[in-house]
VEXDREN-2710 file (C-alpha; in Angstrom, 1 decimal):
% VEXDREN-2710
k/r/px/py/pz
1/UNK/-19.3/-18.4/-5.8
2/UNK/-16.7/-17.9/-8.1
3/UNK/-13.3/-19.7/-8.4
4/UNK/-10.4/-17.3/-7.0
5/UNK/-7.1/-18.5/-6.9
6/UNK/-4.4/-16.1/-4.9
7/UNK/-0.8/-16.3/-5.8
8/UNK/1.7/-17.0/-3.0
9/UNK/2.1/-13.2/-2.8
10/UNK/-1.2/-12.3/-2.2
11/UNK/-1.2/-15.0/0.7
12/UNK/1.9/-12.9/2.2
13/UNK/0.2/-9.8/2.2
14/UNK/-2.3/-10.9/3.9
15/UNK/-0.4/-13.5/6.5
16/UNK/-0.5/-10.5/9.3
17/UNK/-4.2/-10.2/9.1
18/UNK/-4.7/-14.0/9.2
19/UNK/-2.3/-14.1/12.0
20/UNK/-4.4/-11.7/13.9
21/UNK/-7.5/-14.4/13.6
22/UNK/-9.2/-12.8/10.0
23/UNK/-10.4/-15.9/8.9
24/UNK/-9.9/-16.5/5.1
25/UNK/-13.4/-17.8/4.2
26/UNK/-14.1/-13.5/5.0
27/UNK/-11.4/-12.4/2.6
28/UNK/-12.7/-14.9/-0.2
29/UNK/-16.2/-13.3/0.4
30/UNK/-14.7/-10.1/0.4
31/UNK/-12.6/-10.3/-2.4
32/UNK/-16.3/-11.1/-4.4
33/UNK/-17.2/-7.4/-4.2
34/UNK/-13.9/-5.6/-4.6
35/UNK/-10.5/-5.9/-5.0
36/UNK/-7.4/-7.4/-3.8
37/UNK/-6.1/-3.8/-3.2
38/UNK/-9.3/-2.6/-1.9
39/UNK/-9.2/-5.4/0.2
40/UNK/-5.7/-4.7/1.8
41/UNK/-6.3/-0.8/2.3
42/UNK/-9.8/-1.8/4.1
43/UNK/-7.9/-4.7/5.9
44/UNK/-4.8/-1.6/6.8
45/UNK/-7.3/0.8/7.7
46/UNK/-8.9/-1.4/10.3
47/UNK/-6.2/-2.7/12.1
48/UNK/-3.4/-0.7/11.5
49/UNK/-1.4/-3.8/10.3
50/UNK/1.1/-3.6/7.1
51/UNK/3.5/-6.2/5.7
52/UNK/5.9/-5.2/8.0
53/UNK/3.9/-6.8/10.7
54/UNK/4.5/-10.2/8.9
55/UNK/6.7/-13.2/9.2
56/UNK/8.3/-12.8/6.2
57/UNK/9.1/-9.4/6.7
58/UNK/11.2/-10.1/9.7
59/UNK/13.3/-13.5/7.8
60/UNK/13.5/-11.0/4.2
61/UNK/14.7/-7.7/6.0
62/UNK/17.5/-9.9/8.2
63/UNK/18.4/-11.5/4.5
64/UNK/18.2/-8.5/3.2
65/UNK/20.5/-6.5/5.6
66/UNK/23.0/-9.5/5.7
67/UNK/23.8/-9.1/2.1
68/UNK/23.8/-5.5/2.0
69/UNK/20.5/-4.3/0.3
70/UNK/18.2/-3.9/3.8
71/UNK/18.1/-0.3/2.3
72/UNK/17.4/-0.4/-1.2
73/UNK/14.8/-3.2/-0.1
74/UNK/12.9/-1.2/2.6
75/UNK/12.5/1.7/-0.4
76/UNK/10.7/-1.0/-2.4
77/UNK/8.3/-2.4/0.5
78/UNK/7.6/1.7/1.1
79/UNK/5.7/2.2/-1.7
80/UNK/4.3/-0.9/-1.7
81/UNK/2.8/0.0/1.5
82/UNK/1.6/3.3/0.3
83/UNK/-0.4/2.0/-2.4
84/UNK/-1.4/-0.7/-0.7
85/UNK/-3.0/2.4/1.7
86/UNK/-4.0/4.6/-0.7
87/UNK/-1.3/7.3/0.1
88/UNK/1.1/8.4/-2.2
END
């Protein structure tokens, strides 16, 4: 096995799939045959689940809207999500 090391975003996106139980020992081993992307559109595709599902997306979007930007923000985290699902 090969080292992997995932930055603190990477460990966000995922944070609603591991809440729903996906253990991370299966993303490492995943992440040994494709990509982080790949991974996340596989891991959307299954479950339905985006960023939006996430802790941090519920904190971020109440900072967000507090000072002022909820809007220009949720524009951002949109295309995020579409390429994260392979839409455009």
């Amino acid at each position: 096995m090969e080292w992997r090391v995932l930055s603190v975003d990477e460990l966000e996106k995922l944070q609603p799939y591991l809440a729903q139980g996906l253990r991370l020992s299966k993303v490492l081993d995943d992440l040994e045959n494709g990509t982080f992307e790949s991974l996340l559109s596989e891991l959307h595709s299954q479950t339905g689940l985006t960023f939006r599902d996430s802790f941090l997306y519920q904190i971020s979007h109440e900072l967000y809207r507090r000072l002022g930007i909820a809007d220009r923000i949720e524009m951002d985290q949109n295309s995020t999500i579409s390429s994260a699902s392979g839409t455009a």
